[in-house]
C-alpha positions, 0 to 999 in steps of 0.5 A, a space after each residue: 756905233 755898231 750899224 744895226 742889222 737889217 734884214 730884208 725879205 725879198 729881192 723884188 724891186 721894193 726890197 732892192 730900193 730899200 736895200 740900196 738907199 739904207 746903203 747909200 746912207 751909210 747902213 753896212 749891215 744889210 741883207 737881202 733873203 730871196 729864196 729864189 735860187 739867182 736873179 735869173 729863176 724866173 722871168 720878172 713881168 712886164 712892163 711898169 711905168 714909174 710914176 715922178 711923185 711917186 717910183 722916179 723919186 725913189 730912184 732919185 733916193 737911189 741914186 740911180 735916175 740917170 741910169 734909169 732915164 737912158 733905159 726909160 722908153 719915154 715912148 711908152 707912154 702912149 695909151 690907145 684903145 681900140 673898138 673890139 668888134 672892128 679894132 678901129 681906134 677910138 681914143 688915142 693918148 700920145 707920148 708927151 712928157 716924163 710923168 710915167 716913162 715906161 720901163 721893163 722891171 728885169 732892166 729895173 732890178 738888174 739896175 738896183 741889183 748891179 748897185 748893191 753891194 757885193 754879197 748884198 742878197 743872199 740867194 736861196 736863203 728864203 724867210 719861213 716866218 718872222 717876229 720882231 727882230 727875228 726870222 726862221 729861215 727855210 731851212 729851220 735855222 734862225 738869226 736876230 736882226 734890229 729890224 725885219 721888213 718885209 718885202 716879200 710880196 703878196 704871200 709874205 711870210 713877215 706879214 704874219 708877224 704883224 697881221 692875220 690879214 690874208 690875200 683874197 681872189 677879186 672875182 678878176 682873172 688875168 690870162 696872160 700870153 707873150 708874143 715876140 717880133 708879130 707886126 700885125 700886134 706891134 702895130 695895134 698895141 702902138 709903143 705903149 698901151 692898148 685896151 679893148 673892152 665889151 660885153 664884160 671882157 677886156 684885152 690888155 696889151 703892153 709893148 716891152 722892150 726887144 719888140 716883146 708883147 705881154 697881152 691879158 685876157 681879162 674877165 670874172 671868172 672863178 678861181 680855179 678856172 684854167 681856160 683853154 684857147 679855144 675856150 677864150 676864142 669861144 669865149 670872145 667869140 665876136 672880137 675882131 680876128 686882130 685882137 683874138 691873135 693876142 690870145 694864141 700861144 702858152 697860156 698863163 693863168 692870173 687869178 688877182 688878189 689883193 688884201 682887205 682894205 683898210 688894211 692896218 696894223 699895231 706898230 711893232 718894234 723890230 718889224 715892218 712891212 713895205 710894198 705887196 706885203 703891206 697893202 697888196 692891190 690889183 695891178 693898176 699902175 700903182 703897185 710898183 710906185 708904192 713899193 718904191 717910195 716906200 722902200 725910200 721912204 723907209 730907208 731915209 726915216 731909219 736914217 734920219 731918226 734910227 730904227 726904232 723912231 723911223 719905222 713909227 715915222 714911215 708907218 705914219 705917213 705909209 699905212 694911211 696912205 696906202 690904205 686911201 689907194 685901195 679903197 679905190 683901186 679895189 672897187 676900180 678893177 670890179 668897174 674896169 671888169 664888169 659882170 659878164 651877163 653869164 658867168 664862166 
């Protein structure tokens, strides 16, 4: 039998996951669409812990757990928060066991992108808009397929095939800075996590791989808002001098969406969605896990019952279980940053 063509839209690590296991299984015709030039256009974000009933289980689909475990910075699992007038700690979670071992998602995608199939993703040929069985590519032209899934994040354009549903701002700005090789940071953010938080403000900063620090400023602010760093200094005003460090250098402004929860669909045949696309929620941990398991999940249903049966299998099990995600983690970033009692 002829092996269905299967396009993917996006190279992030959802589309890669899926892209990998449907290979694994023995589906020759797969194609990834990114519409970002090669893998190295754009630095790939920080650190994601993946999560063992949930990312490591995709990775075990992939075959790929061992070459995960030896890049894994199971160290990265402490948690500290610090008081953020003194920066004296005041609770301290260490490192024990394997549940979320720490990983930066660059090493992640290269692993997923170095165990596809040569010509596997096709660089620079980004989907415009999809129906069933069917995409139009950015440069006008178009192709049929068994199935489109769509996998290509927040802004997807396969989504529209399915749902009206667009991103809406949370009220939650993230301001994100990047340090390299600072001592007085490493020591305070520890090998993992770090988090101080008062008067409605909260600085956030995780250790990635290399001695690197990704640190968000996070506050309600409006959408349009770009503050400058003496803005955020002003704005933190009363923060202890070693947490207002985190907030020197370029400045990158992160305003947070996530999608209407519940967010559903009628099951279509020859279209679906996985990861951000489908249910795109604030970065709470658990963003990247569910794009894993359901860029497996996906995979091994369209293998074990075929396209037309293992998408309404996935869908069953993906839309209900993603929705119960968002209706907590929606209205947990709205108590994680509280209205300030003047808002910028």
């Amino acid at each position: 039998m002829t092996s269905p063509r299967i396009a993917i839209a996006g190279a992030g690590i959802g589309g890669l996951t899926c892209a990998r296991v449907l290979q694994l299984h023995g589906f020759e015709n797969v194609t990834v669409f990114e519409r970002e030039s090669s893998p190295e256009a754009r630095q790939q974000g920080g650190t994601i812990d993946l999560h063992a009933d949930s990312g490591q289980e995709a990775v075990r689909a992939a075959g790929l757990f061992e070459q995960w475990r030896a890049l894994a910075r199971f160290e990265g699992q402490e948690q500290r928060k610090v008081d953020h007038a003194t920066a004296a700690l005041i609770e301290h979670e260490p490192a024990e066991g394997d549940f979320r071992p720490e990983i930066d998602r660059g090493q992640l995608r290269r692993l997923l992108l170095d165990s596809l199939t040569p010509g596997t993703v096709a660089w620079g040929q980004g989907i415009d808009s999809a129906k069933p069985g069917e995409v139009t590519f950015l440069d006008g032209s178009t192709s049929t397929f068994d199935l489109v899934i769509g996998a290509d994040g927040a802004w997807s354009r396969v989504r529209q095939a399915l749902s009206p549903a667009v991103p809406l701002y949370t009220g939650v700005m993230f301001v994100e800075t990047r340090h390299d090789n600072d001592e007085r940071l490493l020591d305070l953010t520890g090998q993992g996590t770090m988090v101080a938080d008062g008067g409605g403000l909260m600085i956030w900063s995780q250790r990635n791989s290399g001695d690197h620090i990704r640190a968000y400023a996070c506050m309600r602010a409006d959408e349009d808002w770009k503050p400058s760093n003496a803005d955020l200094m002003e704005l933190y005003a009363g923060w202890h001098p070693s947490l207002l460090a985190f907030l020197e250098g370029e400045l990158i402004h992160r305003p947070l969406y996530s999608l209407p929860a519940p967010h559903t669909w009628e099951h279509t045949p020859g279209v679906t969605l996985l990861g951000d696309a489908a249910h795109l929620q604030p970065p709470l941990g658990v963003g990247a896990n569910l794009a894993m398991q359901d860029a497996a999940e996906l995979a091994l249903a369209i293998a074990a019952d075929g396209v037309r049966d293992g998408v309404r299998a996935y869908e069953s099990v993906m839309v209900p279980r993603s929705v119960s995600f968002a209706e907590r983690t929606n209205p947990a970033l709205l108590e994680m940053v509280p209205e300030r009692p003047v808002r910028v």
